[in-house]
DSSP file (Angstrom, degrees, kcal/mol; ACC not computed):
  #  RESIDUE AA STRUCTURE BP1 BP2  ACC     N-H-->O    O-->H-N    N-H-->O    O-->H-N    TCO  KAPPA ALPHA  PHI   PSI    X-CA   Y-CA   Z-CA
    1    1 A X              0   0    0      0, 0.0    33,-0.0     0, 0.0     0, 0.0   0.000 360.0 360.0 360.0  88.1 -107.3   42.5   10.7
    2    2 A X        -     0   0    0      2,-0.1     0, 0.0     0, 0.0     0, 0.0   0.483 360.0-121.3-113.9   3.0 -103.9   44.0   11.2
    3    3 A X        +     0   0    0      1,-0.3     2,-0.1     0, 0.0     0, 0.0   0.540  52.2 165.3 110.9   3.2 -102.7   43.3    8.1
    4    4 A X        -     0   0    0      1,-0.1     2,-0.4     2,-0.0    -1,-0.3  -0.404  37.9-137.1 -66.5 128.9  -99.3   40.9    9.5
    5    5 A X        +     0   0    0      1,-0.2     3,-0.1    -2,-0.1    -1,-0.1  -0.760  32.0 174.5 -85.6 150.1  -97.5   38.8    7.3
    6    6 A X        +     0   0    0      1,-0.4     2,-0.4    -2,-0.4    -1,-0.2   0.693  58.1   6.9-124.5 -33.0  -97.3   36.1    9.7
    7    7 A X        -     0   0    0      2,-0.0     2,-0.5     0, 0.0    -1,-0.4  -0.944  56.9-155.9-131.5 139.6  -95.6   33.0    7.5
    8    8 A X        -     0   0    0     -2,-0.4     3,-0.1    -3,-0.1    -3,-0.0  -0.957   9.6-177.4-120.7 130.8  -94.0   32.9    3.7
    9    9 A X  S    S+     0   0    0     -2,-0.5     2,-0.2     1,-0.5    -1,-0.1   0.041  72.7  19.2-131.5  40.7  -94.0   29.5    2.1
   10   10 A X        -     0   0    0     12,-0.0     2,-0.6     2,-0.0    -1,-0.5  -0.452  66.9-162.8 174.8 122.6  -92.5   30.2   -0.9
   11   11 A X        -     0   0    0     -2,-0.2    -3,-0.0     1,-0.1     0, 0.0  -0.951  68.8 -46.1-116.5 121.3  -90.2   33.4   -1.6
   12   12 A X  S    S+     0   0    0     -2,-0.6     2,-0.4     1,-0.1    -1,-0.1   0.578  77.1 165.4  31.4  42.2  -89.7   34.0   -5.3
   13   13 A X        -     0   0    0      2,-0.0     2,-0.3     0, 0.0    -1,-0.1  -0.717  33.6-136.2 -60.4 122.5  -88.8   30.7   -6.5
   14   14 A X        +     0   0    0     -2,-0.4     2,-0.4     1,-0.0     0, 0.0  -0.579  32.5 170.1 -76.3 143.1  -88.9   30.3  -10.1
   15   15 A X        -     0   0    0     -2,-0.3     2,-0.1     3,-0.0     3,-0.1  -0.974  34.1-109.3-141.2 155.8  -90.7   26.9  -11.0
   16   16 A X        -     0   0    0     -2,-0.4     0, 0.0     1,-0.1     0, 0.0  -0.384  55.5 -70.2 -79.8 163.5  -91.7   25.7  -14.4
   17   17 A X  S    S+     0   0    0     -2,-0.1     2,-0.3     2,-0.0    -1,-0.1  -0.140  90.5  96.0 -51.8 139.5  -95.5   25.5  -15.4
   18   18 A X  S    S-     0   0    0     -3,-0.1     2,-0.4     2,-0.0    -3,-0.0  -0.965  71.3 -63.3 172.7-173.5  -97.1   22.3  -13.1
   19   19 A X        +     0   0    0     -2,-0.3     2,-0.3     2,-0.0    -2,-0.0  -0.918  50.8 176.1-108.5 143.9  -98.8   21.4  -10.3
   20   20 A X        -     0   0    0     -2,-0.4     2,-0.4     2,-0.0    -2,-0.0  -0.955  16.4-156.5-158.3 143.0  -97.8   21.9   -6.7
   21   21 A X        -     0   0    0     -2,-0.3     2,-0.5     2,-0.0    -2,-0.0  -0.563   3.3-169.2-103.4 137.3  -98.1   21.8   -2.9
   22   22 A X        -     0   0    0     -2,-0.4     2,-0.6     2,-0.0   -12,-0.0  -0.988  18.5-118.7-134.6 140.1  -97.2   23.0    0.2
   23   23 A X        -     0   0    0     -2,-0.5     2,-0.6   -14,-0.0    -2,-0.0  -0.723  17.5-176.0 -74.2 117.7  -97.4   22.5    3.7
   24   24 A X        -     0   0    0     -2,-0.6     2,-0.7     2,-0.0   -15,-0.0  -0.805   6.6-169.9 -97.5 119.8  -98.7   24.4    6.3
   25   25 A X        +     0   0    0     -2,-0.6     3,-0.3     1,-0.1     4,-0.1  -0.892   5.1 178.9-101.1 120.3  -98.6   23.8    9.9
   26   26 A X    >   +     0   0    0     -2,-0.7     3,-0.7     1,-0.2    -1,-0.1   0.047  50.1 107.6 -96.2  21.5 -100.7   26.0   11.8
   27   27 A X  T 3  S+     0   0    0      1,-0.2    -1,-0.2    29,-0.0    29,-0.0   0.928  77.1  49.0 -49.7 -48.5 -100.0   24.6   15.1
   28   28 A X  T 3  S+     0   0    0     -3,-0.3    -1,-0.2     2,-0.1     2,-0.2   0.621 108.1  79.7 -86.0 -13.2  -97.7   27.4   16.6
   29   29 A X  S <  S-     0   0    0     -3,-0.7     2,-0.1     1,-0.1    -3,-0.0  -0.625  80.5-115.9 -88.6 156.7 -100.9   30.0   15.2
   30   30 A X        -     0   0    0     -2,-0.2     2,-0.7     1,-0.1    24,-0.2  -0.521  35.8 -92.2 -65.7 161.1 -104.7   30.6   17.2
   31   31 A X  S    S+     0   0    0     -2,-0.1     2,-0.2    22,-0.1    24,-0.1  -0.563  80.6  82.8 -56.7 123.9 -107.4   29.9   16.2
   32   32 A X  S    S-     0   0    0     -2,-0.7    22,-3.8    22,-0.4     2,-0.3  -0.900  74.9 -36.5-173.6-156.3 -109.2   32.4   14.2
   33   33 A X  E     -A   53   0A   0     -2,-0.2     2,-0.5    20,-0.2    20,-0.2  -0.748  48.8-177.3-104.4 141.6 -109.5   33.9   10.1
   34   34 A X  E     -A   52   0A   0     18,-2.6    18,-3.3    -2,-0.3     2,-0.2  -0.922  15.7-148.3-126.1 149.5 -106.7   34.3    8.1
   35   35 A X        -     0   0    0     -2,-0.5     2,-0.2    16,-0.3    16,-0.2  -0.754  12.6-165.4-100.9 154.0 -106.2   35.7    4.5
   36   36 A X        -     0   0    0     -2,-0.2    14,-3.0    15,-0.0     2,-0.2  -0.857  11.8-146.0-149.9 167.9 -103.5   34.5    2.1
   37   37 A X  E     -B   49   0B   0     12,-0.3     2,-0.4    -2,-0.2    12,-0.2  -0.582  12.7-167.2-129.7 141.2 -102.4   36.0   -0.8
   38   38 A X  E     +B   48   0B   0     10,-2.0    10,-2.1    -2,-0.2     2,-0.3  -0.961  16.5 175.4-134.7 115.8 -101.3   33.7   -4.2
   39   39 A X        -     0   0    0     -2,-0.4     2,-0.3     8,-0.2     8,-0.2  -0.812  17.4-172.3-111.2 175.9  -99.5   35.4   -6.9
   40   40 A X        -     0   0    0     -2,-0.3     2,-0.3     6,-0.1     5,-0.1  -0.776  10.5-152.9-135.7-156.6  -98.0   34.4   -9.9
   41   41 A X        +     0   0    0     -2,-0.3     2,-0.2     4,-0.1     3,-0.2  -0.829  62.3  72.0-152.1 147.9  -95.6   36.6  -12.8
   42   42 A X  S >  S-     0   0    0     -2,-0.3     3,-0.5     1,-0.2    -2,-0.1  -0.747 103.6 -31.5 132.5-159.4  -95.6   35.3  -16.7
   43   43 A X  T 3  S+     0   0    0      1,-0.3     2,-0.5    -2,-0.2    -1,-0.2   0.837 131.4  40.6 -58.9 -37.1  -98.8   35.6  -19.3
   44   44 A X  T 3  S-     0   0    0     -3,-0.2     2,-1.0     2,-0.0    -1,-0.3  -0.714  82.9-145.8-116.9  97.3 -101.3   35.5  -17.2
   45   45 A X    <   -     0   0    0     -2,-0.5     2,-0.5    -3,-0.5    -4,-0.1  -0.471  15.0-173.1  -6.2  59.3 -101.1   37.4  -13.7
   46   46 A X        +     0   0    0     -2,-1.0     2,-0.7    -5,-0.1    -6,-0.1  -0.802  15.7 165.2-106.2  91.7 -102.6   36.0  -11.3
   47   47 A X        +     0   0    0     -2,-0.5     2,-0.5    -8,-0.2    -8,-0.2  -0.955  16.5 178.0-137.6 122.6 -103.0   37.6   -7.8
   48   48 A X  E     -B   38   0B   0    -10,-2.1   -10,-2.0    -2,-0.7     2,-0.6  -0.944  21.6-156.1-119.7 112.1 -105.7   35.9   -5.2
   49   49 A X  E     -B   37   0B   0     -2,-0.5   -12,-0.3   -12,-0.2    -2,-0.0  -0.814  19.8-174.1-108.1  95.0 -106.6   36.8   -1.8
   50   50 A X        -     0   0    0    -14,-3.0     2,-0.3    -2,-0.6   -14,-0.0   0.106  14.7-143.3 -77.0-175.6 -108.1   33.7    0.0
   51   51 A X        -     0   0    0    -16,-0.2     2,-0.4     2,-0.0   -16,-0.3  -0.925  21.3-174.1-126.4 157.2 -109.7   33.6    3.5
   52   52 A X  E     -A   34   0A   0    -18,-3.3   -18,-2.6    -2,-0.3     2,-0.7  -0.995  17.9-134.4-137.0 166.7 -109.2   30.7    5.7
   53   53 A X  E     -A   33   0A   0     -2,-0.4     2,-0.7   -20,-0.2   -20,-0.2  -0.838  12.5-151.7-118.8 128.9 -110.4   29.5    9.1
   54   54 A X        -     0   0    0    -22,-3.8     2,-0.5    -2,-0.7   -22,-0.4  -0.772  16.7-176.8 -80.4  96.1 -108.3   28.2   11.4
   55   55 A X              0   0    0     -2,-0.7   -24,-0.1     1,-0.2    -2,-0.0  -0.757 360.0 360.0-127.5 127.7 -109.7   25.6   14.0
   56   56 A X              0   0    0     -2,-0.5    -1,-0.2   -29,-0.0    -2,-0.0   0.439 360.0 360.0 -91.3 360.0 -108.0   23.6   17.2
């Protein structure tokens, strides 16, 4: 846990209230656990730290 940003998939874009997706290819990564972090800005704050497991 060293604490490396290793990928951004979205850098500051403003978007209007919705729903939405991204893709991640974890190909180029090992296997192992990985955190990622979801924020948002506006009335409610929102800042989330997932874990996920990566497996090939």
């Amino acid at each position: 846990m060293l604490g490396k940003e290793i990928i951004r998939l979205v850098n500051n874009e403003f978007r209007s209230v919705g729903r939405y997706s991204e893709n991640f290819n974890g190909s180029s990564l090992s296997s192992g656990v990985y955190f990622y972090r979801l924020e948002t800005e506006g009335e409610k704050n929102l800042n989330l730290t997932k874990r996920m497991v990566l497996l090939k």
